[in-house]
VEXLOSE-151247 format. One record per atom (N, C-alpha, C): chain; x, y, z. Coordinates in steps of 0.02 Angstrom, whole numbers. Layout:
N
chaine  u  v  w
A  X  Y  Z
...
This chain:
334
chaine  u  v  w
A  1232  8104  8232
A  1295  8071  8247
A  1330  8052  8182
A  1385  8072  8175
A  1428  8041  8113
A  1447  7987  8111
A  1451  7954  8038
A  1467  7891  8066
A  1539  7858  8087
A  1579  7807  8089
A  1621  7781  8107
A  1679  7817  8068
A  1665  7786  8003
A  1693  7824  7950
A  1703  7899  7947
A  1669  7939  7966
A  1678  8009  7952
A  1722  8024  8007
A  1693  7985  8075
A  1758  8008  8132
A  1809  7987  8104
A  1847  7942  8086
A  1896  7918  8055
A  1931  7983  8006
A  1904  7998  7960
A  1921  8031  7916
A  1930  8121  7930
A  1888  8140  8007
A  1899  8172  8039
A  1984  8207  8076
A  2009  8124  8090
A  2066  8127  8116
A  2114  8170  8090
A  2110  8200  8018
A  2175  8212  7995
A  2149  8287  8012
A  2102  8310  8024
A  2107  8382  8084
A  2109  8382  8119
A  2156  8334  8170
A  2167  8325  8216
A  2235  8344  8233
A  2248  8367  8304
A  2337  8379  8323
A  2331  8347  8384
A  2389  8323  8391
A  2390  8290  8469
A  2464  8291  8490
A  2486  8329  8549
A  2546  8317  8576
A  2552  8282  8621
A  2620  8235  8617
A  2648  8161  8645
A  2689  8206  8716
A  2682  8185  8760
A  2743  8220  8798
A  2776  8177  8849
A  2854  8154  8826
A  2862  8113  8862
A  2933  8083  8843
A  2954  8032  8857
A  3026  7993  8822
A  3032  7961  8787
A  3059  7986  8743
A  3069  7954  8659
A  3132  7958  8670
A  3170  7911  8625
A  3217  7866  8614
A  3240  7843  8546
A  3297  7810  8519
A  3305  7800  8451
A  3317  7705  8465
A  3270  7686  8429
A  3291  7601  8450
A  3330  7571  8385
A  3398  7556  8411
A  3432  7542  8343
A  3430  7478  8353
A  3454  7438  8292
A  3463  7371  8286
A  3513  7354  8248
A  3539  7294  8236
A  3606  7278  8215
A  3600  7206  8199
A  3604  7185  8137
A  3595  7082  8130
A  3655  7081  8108
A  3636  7017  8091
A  3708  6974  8094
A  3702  6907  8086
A  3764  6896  8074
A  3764  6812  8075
A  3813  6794  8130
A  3818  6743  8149
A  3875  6693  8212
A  3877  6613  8203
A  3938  6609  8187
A  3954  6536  8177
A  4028  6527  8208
A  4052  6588  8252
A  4109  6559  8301
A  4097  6589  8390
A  4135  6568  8399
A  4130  6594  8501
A  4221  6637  8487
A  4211  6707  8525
A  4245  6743  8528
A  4308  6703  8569
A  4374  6705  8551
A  4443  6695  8597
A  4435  6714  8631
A  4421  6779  8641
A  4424  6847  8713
A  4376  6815  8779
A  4335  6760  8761
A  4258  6765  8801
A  4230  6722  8768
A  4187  6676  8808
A  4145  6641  8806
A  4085  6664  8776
A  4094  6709  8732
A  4022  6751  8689
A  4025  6739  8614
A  3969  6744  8568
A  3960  6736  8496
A  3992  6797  8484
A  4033  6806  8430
A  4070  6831  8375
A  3995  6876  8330
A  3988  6900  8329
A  3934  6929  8274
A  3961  6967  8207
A  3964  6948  8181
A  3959  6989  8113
A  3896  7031  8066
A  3927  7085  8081
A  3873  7135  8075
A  3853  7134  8007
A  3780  7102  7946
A  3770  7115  7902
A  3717  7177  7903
A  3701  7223  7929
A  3646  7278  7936
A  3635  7296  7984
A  3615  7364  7997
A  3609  7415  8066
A  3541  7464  8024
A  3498  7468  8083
A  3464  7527  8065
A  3414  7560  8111
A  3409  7618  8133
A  3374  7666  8181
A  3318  7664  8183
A  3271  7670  8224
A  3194  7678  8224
A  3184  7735  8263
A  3131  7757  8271
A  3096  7796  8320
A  3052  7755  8373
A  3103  7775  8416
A  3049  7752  8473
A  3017  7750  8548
A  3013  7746  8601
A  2983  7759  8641
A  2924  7798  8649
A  2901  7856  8649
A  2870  7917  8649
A  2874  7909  8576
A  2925  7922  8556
A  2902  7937  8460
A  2860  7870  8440
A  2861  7806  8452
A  2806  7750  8434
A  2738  7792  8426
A  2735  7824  8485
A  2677  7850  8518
A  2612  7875  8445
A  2678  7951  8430
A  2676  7999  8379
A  2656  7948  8305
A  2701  7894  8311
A  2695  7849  8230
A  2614  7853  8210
A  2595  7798  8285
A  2525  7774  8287
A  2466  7833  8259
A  2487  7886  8296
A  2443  7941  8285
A  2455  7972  8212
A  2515  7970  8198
A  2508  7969  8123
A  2485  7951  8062
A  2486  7880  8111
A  2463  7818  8052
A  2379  7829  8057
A  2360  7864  8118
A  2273  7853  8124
A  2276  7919  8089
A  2304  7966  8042
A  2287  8036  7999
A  2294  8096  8040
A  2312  8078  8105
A  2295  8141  8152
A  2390  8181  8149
A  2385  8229  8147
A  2473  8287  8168
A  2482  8252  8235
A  2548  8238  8255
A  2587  8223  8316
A  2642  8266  8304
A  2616  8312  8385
A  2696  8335  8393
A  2725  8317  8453
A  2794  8289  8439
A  2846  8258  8506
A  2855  8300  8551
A  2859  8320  8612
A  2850  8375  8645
A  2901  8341  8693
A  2976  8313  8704
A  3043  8276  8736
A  3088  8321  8740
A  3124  8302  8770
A  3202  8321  8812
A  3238  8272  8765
A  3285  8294  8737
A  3351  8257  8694
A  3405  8293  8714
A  3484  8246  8678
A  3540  8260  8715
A  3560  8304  8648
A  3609  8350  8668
A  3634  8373  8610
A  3681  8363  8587
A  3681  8299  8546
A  3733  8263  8539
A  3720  8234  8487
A  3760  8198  8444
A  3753  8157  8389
A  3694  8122  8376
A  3657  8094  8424
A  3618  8043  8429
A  3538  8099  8421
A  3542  8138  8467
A  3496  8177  8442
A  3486  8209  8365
A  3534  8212  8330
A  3561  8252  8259
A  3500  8173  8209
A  3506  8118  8254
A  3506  8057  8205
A  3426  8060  8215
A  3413  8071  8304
A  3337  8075  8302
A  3294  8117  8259
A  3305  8185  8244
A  3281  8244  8225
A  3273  8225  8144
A  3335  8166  8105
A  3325  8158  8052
A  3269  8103  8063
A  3270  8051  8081
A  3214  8001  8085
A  3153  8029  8069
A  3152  8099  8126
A  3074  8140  8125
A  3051  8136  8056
A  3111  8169  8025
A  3133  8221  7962
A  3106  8169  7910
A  3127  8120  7905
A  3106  8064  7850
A  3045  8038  7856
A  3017  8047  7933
A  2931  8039  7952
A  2892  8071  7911
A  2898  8141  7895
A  2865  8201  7880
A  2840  8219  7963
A  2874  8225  8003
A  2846  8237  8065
A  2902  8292  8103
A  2856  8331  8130
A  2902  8395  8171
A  2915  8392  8221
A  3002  8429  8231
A  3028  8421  8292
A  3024  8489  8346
A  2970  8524  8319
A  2961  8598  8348
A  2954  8580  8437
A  2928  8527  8461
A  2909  8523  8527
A  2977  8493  8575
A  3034  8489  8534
A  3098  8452  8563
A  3141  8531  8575
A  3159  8480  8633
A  3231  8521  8681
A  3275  8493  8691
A  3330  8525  8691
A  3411  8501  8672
A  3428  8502  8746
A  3476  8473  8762
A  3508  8486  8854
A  3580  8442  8837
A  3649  8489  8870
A  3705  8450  8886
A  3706  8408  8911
A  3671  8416  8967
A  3659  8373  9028
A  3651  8289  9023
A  3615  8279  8990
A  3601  8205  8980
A  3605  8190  8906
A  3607  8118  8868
A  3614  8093  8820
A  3556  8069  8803
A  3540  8066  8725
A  3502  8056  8687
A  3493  7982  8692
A  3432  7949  8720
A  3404  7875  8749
A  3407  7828  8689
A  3455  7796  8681
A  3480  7728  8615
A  3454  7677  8669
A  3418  7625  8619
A  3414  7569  8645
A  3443  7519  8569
A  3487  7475  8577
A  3542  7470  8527
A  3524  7383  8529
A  3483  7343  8494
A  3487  7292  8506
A  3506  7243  8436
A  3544  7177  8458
A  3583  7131  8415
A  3564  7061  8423
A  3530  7056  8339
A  3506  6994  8312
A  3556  6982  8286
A  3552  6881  8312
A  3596  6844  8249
A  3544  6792  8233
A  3561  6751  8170
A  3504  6716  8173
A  3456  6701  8190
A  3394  6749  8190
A  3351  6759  8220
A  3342  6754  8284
A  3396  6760  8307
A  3395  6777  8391
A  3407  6819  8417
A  3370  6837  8462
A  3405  6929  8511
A  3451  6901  8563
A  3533  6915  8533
A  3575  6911  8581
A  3576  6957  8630
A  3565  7014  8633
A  3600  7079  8679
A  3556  7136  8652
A  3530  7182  8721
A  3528  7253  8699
A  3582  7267  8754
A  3585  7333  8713
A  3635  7389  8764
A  3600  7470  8748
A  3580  7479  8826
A  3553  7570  8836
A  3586  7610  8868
A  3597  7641  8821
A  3640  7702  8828
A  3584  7766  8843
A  3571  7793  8894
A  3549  7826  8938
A  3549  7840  9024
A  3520  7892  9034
A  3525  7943  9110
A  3455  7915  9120
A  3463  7887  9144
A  3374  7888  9176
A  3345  7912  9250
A  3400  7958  9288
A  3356  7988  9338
A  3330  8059  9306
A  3304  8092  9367
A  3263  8147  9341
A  3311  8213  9320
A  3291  8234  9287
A  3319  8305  9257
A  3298  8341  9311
A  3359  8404  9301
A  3349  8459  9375
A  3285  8489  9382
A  3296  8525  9396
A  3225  8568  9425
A  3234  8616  9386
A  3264  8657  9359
A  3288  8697  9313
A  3276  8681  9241
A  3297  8628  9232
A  3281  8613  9169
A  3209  8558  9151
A  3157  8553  9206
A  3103  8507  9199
A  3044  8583  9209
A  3078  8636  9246
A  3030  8700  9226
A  3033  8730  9166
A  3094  8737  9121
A  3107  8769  9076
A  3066  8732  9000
A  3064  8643  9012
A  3039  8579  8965
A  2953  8618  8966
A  2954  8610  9036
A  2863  8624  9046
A  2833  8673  9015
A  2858  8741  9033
A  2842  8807  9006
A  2856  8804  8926
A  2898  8786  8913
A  2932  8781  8834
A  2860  8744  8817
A  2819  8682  8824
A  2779  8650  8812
A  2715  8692  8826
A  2713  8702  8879
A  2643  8765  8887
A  2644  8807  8832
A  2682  8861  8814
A  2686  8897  8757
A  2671  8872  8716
A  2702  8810  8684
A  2682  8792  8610
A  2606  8774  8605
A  2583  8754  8659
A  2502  8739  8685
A  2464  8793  8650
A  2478  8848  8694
A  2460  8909  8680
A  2428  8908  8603
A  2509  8907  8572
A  2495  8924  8496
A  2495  8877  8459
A  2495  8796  8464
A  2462  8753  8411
A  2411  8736  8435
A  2376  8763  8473
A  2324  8743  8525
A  2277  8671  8509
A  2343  8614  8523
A  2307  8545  8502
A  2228  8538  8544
A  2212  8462  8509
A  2151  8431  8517
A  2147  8374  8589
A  2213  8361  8604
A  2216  8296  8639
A  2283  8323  8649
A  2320  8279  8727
A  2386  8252  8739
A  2381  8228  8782
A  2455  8183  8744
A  2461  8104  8792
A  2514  8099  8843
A  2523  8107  8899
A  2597  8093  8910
A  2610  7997  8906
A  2681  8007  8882
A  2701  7924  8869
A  2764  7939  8924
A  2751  7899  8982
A  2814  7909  9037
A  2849  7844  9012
A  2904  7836  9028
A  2951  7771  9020
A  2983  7774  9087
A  2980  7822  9148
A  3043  7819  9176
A  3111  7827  9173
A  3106  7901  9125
A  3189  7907  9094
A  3198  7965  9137
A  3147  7995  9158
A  3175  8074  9196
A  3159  8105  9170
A  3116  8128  9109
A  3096  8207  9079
A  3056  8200  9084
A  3013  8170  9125
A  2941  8194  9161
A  2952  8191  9229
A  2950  8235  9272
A  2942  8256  9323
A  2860  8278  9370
A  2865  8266  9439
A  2789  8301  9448
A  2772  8373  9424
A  2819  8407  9430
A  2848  8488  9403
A  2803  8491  9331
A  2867  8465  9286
A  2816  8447  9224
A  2739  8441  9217
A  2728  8369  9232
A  2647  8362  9236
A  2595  8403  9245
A  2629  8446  9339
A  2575  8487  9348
A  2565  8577  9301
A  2620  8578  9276
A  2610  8623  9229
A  2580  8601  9188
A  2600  8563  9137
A  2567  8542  9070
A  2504  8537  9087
A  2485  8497  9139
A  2423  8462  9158
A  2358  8547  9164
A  2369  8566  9208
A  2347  8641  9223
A  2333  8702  9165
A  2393  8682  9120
A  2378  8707  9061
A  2335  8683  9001
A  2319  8620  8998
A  2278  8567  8979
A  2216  8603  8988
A  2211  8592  9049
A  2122  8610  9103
A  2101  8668  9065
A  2158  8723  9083
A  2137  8788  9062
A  2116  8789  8996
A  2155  8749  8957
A  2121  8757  8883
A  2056  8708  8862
A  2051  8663  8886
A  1991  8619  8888
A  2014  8577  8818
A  2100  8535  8854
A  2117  8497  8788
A  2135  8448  8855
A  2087  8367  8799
A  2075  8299  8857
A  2171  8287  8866
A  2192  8243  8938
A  2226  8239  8951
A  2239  8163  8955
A  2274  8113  8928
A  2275  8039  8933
A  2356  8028  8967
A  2359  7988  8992
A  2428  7967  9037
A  2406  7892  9039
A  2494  7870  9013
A  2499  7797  8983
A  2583  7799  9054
A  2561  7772  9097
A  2599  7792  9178
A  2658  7729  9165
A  2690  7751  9204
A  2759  7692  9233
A  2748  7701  9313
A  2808  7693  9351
A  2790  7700  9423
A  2819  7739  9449
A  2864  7789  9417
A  2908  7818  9469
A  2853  7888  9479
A  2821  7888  9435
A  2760  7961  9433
A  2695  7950  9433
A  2674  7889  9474
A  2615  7848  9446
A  2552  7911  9485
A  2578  7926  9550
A  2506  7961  9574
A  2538  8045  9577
A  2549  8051  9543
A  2574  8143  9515
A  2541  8146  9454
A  2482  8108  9433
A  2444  8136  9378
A  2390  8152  9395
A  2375  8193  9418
A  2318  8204  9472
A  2276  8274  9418
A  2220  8273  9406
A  2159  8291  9366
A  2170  8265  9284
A  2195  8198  9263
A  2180  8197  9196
A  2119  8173  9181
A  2126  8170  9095
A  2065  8148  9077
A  2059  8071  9090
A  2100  8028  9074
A  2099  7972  9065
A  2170  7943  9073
A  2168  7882  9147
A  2234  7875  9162
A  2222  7795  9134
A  2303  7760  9086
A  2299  7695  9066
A  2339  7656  9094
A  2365  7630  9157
A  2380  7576  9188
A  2371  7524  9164
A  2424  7460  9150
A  2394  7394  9146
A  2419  7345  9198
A  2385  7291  9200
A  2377  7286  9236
A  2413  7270  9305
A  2483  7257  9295
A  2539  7244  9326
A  2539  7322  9377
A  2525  7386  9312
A  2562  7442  9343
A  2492  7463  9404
A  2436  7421  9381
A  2356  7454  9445
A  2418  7408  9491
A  2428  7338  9506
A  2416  7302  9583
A  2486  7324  9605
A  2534  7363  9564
A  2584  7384  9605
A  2590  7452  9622
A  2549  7482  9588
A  2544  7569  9603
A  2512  7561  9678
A  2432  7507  9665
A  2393  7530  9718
A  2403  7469  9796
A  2468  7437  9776
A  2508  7393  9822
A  2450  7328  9837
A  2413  7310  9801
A  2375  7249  9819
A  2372  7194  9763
A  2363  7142  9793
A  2357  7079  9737
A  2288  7043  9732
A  2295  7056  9696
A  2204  7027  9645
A  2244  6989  9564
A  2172  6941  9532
A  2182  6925  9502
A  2147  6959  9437
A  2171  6963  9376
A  2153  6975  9326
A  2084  6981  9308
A  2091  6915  9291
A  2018  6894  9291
A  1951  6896  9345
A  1971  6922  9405
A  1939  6956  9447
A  1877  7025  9430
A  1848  7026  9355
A  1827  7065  9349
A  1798  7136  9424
A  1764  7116  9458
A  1749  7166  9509
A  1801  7191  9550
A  1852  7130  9585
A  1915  7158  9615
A  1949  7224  9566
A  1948  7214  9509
A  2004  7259  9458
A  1959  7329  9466
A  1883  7317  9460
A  1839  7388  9447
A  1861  7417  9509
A  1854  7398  9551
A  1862  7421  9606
A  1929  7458  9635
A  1964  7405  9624
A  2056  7447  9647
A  2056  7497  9596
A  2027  7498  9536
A  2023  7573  9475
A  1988  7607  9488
A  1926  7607  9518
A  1881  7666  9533
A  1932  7709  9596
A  1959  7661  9646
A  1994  7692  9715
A  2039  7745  9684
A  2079  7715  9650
A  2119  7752  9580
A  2102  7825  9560
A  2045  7804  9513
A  2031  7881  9499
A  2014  7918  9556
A  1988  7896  9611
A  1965  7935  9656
A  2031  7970  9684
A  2082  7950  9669
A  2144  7956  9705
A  2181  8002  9679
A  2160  7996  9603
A  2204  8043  9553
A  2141  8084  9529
A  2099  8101  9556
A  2052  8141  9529
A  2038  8132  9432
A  2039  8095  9427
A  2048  8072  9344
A  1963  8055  9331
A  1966  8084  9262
A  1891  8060  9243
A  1879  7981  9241
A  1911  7959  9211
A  1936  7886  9202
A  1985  7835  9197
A  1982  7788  9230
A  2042  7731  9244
A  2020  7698  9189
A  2064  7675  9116
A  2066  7619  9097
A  2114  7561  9099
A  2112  7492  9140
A  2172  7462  9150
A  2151  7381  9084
A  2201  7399  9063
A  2224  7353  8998
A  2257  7286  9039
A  2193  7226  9008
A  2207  7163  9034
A  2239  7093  8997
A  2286  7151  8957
A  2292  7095  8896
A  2233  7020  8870
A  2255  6975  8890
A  2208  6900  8867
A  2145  6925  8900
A  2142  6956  8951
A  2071  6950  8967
A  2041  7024  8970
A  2056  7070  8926
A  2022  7133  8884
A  2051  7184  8932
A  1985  7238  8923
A  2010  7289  8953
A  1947  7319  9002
A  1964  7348  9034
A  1915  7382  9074
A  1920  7457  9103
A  1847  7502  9081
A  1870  7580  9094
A  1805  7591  9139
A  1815  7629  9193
A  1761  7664  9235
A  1787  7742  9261
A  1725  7764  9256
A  1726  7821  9295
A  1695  7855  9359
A  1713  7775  9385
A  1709  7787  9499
A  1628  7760  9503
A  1588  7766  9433
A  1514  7750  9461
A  1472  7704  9426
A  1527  7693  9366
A  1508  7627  9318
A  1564  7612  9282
A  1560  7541  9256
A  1619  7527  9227
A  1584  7480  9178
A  1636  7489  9112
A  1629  7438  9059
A  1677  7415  9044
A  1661  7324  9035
A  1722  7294  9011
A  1726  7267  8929
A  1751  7243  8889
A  1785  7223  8841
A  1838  7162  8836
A  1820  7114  8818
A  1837  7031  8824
A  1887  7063  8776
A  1956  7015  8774
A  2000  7015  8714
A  1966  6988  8662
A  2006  6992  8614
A  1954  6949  8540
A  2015  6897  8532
A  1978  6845  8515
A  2037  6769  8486
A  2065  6805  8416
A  2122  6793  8433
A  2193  6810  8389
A  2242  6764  8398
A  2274  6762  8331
A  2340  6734  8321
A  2405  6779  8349
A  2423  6754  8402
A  2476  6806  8419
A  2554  6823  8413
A  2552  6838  8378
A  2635  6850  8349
A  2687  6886  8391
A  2652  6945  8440
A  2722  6993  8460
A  2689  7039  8510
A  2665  7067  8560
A  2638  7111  8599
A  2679  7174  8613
A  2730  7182  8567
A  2778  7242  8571
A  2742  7287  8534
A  2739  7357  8569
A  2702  7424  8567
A  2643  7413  8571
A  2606  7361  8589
A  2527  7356  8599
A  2489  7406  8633
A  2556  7425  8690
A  2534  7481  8741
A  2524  7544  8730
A  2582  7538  8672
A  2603  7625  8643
A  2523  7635  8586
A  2509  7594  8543
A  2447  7566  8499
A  2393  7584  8534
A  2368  7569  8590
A  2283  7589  8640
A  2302  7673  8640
A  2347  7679  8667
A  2350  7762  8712
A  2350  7814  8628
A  2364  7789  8611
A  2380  7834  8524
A  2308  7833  8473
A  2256  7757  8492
A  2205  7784  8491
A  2148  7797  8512
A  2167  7785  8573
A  2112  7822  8620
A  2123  7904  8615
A  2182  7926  8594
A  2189  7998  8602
A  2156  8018  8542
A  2167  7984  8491
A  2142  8035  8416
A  2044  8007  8446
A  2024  7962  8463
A  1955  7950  8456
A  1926  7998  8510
A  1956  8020  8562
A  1930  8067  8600
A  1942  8155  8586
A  1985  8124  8538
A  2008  8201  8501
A  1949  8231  8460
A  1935  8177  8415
A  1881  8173  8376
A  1803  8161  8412
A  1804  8168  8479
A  1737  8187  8497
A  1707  8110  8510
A  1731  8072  8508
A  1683  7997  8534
A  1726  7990  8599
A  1651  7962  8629
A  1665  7958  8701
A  1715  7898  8728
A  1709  7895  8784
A  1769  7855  8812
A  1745  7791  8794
A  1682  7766  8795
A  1674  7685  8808
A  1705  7672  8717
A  1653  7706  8694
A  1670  7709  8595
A  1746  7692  8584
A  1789  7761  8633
A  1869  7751  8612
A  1907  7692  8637
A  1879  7673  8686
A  1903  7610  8708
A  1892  7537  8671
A  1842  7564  8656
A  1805  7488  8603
A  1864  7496  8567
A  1880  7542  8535
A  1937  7545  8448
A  1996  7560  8482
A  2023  7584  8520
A  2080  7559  8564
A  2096  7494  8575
A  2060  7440  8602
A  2058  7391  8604
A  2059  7335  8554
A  2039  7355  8506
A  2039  7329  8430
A  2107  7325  8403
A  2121  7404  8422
A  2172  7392  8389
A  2243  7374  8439
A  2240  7379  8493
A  2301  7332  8510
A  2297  7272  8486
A  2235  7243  8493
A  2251  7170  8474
A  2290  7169  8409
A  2260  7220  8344
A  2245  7205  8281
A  2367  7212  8276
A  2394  7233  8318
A  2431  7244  8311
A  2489  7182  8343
A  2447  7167  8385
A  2492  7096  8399
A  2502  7030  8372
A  2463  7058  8317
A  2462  7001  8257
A  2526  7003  8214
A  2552  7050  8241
A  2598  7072  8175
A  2651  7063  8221
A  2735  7059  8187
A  2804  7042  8210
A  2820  7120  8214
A  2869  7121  8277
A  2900  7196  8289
A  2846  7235  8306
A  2878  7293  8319
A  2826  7365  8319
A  2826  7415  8273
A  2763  7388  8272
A  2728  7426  8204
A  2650  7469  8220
A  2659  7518  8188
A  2603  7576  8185
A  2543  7539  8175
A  2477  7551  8177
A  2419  7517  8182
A  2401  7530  8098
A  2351  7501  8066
A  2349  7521  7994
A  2245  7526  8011
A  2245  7622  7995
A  2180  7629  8001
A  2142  7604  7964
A  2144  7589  7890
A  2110  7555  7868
A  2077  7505  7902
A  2114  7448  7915
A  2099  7381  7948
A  2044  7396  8003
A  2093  7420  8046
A  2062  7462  8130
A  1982  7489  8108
A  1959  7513  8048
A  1912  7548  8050
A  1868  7498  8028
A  1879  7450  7975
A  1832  7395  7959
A  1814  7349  8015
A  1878  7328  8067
A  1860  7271  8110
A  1827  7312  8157
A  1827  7385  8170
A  1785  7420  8212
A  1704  7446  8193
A  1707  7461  8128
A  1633  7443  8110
A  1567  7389  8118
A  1628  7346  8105
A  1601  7280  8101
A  1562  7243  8174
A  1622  7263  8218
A  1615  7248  8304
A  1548  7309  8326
A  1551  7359  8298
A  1509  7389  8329
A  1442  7370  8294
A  1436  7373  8227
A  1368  7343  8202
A  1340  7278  8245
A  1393  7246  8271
A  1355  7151  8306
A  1342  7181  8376
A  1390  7230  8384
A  1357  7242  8455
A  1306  7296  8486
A  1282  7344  8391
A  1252  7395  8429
A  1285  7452  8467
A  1333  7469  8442
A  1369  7510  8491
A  1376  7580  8450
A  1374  7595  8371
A  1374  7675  8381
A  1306  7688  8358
């Protein structure tokens, strides 16, 4: 067995395609020290604006940041906003070979405005029902092919509920997955929650298990939760349910045992992308050949290790790999 470290360092032969809705999250500060004539609203004066990558591309960061290739595998508008995404990539060092252009819909801005350290306002500018049928076969196949020939290690779909994932989609990609014997992870929303039917590993948390599977239990219910997740996989034919319990950890089974994972005491600063953070590395650690309970342990690590921090930000493997050494030496675990 190699050790922690070598999987780690493993990662950067790693490829993993994201497939899913990415977005450009802009921001805009400011200062306000009057109320508009027009309206009962703050006046902002704009001192700085600047673009991020994000939704689905967060995804790609993470996996970057853990050494592993991410390729974005999205539906974009062909429009200005897309021109801005493709550069973002561009300044990543990250490729836009897995993106598709469409008239049809607009490139997903989420546009939000600080003033003095306050979030006055976002505004989203996006289509969020589903793309035709025409163009969610043409996304799929376009994605199968590139399969073919970068023939990644791992992929994730990251749904948001924008419409470029379809069941259409899935069950292609998904099928094409199988056939190649590359693991399949799905980080779900609800409009597609039970159309992922044979992945490797489905990540619900916990809001999205008691409303997918329409029942109310409590969190901290350890056995109630194993249970509505095992019904789960049984439902989605999935190797494994892991449902992310924020404060009170996480828990993954596969229908005939389950292991859980307490949160760790942290100082908590921000829980934004925590979600996007687990699914990004559970994919490179199963990419890299450690099993599910292993990837979950350092999945788990590192959401936390990330909510320590303000905004959304990429996980820093360094850290992730020491506080994961460390946890596994006290507990015996590789």
């Amino acid at each position: 067995m190699d050790s922690l470290a070598q999987v780690f360092d493993g990662f950067s032969s790693k490829k993993i395609f994201v497939v899913g809705d990415v977005m450009i999250d802009s921001y805009m500060w400011g200062k306000t020290d009057r109320i508009s004539p027009e309206a009962p609203v703050p006046v902002v004066s704009v001192t700085d604006k600047e673009n991020r990558l994000g939704g689905a591309a967060n995804v790609g960061l993470n996996i970057k940041a853990m050494g592993a290739e991410s390729v974005l595998c999205a539906i974009i508008g062909d429009d200005a906003q897309g021109r801005i995404f493709r550069e973002l990539l561009e300044k990543r060092a990250m490729t836009d070979k897995g993106l598709m252009e469409t008239i049809d819909r607009p490139t997903t801005v989420k546009t939000r405005v600080i003033a003095s350290s306050q979030h006055l306002l976002r505004v989203d500018e996006e289509k969020s029902e589903a793309v035709s049928n025409i163009i969610a076969r043409k996304f799929a196949e376009r994605t199968a092919e590139l399969m073919i020939k970068e023939k990644p290690d791992a992929l994730v779909f990251e749904d948001y509920d924008k419409g470029n994932i379809t069941p259409e989609v899935i069950h292609i990609i998904v099928e094409k997955a199988r056939e190649m014997n590359i693991p399949v992870l799905v980080d779900p929303k609800k409009r597609n929650f039970f159309a992922y039917k044979n992945v490797t590993l489905f990540k619900p948390n916990f809001k999205e298990l008691v409303e997918g599977m329409k029942i109310t239990l409590e969190k901290t219910d350890t056995e109630a939760v194993a249970n509505a997740a095992s019904k789960l996989k049984q439902k989605l034919n999935a190797e494994y349910v892991m449902v992310t319990l924020s404060e009170a950890g996480v828990l993954l089974t596969n229908g005939e045992s389950q292991y859980t994972m307490p949160a760790q005491k942290r100082e908590i600063a921000d829980v934004s992308g925590a979600g996007d953070t687990v699914i990004s590395v559970l994919a490179c650690c199963m990419a890299g050949k450690l099993n599910a309970q292993k990837s979950t342990v350092i999945a788990n690590i590192a959401g936390g290790q990330v909510c320590e921090k303000v905004g959304v930000v990429p996980v820093d493997k360094a850290q992730l790999l020491a506080e994961s050494e460390l946890y596994f030496e006290k507990n015996a675990i590789f």
